[in-house]
C-alpha positions in Angstrom: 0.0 0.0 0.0 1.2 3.5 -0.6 0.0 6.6 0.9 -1.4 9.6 -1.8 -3.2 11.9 -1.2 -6.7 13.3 -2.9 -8.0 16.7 -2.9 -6.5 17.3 0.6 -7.8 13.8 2.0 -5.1 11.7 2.6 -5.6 7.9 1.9 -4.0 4.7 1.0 -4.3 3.0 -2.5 -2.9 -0.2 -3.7 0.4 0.0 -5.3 0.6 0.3 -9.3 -3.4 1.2 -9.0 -4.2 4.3 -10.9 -5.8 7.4 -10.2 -8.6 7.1 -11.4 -9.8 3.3 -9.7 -8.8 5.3 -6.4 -10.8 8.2 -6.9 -13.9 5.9 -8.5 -13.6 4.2 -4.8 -13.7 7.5 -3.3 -17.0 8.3 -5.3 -15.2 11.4 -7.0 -16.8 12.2 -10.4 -14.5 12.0 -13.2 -15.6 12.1 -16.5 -14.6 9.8 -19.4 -15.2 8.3 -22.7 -12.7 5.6 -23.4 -12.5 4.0 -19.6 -13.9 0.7 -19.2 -12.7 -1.5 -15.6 -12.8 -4.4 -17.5 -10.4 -3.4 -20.0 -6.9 -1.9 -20.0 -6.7 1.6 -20.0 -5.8 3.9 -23.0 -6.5 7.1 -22.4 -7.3 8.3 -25.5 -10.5 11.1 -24.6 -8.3 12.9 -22.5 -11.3 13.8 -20.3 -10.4 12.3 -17.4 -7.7 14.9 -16.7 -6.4 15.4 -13.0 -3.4 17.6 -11.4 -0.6 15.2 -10.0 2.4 16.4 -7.9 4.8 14.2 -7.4 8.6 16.0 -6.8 7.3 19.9 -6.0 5.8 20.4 -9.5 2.0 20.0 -10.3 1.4 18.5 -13.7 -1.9 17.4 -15.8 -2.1 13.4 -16.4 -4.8 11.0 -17.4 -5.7 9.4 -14.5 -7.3 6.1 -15.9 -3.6 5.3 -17.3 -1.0 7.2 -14.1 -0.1 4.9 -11.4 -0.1 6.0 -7.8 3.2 6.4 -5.9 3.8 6.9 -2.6 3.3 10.7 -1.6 1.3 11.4 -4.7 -0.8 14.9 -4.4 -3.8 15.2 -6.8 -6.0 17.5 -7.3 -9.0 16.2 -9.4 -11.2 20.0 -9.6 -8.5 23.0 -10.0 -9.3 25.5 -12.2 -6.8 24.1 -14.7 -7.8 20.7 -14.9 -11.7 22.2 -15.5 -10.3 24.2 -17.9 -8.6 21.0 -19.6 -11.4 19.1 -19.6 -13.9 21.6 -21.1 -11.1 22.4 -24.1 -10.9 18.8 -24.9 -14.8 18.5 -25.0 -15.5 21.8 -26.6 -12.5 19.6 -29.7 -14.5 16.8 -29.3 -18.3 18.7 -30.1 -17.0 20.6 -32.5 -15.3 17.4 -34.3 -18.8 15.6 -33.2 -21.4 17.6 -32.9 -24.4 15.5 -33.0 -23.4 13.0 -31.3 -25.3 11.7 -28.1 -22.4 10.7 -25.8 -20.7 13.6 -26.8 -22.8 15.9 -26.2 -23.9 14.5 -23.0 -20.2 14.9 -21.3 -20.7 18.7 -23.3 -23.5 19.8 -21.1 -21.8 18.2 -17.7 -18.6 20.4 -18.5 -20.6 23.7 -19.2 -20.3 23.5 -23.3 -23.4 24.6 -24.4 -25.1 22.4 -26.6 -28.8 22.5 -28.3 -31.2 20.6 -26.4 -32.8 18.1 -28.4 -30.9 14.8 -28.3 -27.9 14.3 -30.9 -28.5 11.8 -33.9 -25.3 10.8 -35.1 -23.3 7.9 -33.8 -20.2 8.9 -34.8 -16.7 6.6 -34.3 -14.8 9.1 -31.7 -11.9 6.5 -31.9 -12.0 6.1 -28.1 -10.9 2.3 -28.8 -13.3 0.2 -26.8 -14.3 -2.2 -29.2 -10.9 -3.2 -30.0 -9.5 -3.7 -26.4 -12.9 -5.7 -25.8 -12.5 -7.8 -29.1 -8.4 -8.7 -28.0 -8.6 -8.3 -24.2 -12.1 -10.0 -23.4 -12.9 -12.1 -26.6 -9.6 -12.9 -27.5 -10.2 -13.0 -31.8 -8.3 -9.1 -32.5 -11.1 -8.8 -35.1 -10.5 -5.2 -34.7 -7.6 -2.8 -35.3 -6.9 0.7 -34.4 -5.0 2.3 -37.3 -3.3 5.3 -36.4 -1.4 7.8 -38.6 2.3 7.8 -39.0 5.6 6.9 -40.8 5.1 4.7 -43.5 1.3 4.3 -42.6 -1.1 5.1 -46.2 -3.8 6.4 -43.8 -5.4 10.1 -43.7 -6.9 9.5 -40.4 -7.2 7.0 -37.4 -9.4 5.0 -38.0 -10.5 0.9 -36.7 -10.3 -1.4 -39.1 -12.4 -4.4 -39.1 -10.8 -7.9 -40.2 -14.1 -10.4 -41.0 -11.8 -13.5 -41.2 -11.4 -13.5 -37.4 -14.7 -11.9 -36.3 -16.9 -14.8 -34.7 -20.4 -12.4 -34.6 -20.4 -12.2 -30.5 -21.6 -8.4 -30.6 -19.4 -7.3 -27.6 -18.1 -4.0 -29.6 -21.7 -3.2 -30.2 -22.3 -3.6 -26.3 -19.4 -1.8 -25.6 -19.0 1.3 -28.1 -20.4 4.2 -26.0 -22.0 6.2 -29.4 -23.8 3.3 -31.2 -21.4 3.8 -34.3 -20.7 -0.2 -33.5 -24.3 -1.6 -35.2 -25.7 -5.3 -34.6 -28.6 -6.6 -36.1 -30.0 -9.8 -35.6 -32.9 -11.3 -36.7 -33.8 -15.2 -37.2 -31.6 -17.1 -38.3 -28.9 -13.9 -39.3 -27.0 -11.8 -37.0 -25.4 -8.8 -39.5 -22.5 -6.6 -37.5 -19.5 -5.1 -39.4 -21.7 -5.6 -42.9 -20.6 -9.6 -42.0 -23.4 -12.0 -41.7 -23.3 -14.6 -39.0 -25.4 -18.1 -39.1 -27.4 -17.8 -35.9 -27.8 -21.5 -34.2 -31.2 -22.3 -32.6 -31.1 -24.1 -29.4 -31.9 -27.4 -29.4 -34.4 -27.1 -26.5 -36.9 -23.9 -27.5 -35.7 -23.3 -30.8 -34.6 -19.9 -30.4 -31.8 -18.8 -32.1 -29.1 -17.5 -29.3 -25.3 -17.3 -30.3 -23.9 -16.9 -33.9 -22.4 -20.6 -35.3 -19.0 -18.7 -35.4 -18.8 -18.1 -31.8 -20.1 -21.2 -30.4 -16.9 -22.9 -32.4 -14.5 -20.5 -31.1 -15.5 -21.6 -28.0 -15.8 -24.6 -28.6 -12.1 -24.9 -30.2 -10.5 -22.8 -27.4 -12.5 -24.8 -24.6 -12.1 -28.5 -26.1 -16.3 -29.0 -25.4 -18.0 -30.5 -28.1 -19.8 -27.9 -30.1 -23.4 -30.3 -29.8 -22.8 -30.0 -26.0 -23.2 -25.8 -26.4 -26.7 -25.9 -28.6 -28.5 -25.4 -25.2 -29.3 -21.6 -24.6 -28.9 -20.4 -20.7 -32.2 -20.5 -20.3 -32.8 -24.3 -20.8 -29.5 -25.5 -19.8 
């Protein structure tokens, strides 16, 4: 355990946690786009801004991605990290204006926005669906592209390979603008412009998991795919 302190409240955090779990335990609102505690962090929004002192100087960090030391100061409501967080979401409305989620974390920072709910469900790159497809799933269906040297690319952007996607829908779940779209429907399940054979459990009939995933599973856990027909609710 080390010892940090928090707005002025001193407390103790597990070593290597970051800032942001610590203040999430302390109930201190931090807003953020690209944070999910399932997945590693990437800190990509930049929302989640805080001031950290840590040898006599106070510097902005995101605080889903900066460990805790010992003796740590933060500061998670100074004017300057309100002003940081406002600039970044006044870049992010204007780059996405009508979008929901966007325009949601706009209004809680003071950015004035028109009322009436956003329609677009724009890709703000905050990278979700591609930590969830290799960190949780495990397939790397999806891959963030970034601009660089050598890179024939304009802008970031995540690119979707259909030769390992196995139809689960966890980037739809995940993706926090509804740019990620599933459909299902009988016996299809269409996500990524891919269609997926649904299977129909052998009990009720109802079709419950795409054919894809149930042999991913079935390759990765050695059960027989017949054994994993069943849906939850009749197994």
């Amino acid at each position: 355990m080390v010892t940090i302190v928090i707005d002025g409240r001193k407390v103790k955090a597990k070593e290597n946690s970051t800032i942001l779990e610590n203040t999430q335990e302390l109930n201190i609102d931090i807003p953020t786009l690209c944070f999910h505690k399932d997945l590693s962090s990437f800190g990509a929004c930049r929302l989640c801004m805080v001031e950290v002192n840590t040898n006599g100087k106070w510097q902005l960090a995101t605080s889903c991605n900066t460990s805790v030391e010992d003796g740590m100061e933060i500061r998670t409501d100074s004017d300057r990290v309100r002003e940081s967080r406002k600039l970044t979401t006044e870049l992010l409305y204007y780059k996405y204006p009508m979008t929901e989620a966007v325009r949601e974390v706009a209004r809680k920072l003071g950015v004035q926005t028109p009322e009436e709910k956003g329609e677009s469900h724009d890709c703000i790159l905050c990278g979700l669906c591609v930590r969830t497809c290799r960190e949780i799933v495990g397939v790397s269906a999806l891959t963030f592209q970034d601009r660089g040297r050598g890179r024939d690319i304009d802008e970031p952007k995540i690119e979707f390979n259909p030769n390992s996607c196995i139809g689960c829908g966890s980037c739809a779940y995940v993706c926090p603008t509804g740019y990620v779209q599933m459909e299902s429907g009988g016996d299809k399940r269409i996500i990524w412009d891919k269609v997926f054979k649904m299977v129909a459990c052998k009990v009720c009939g109802r079709f419950f998991a795409p054919e894809d995933q149930l042999k991913y599973i079935s390759k990765e856990t050695n059960v027989p795919f017949g054994e994993l027909t069943t849906c939850t609710d009749c197994r």
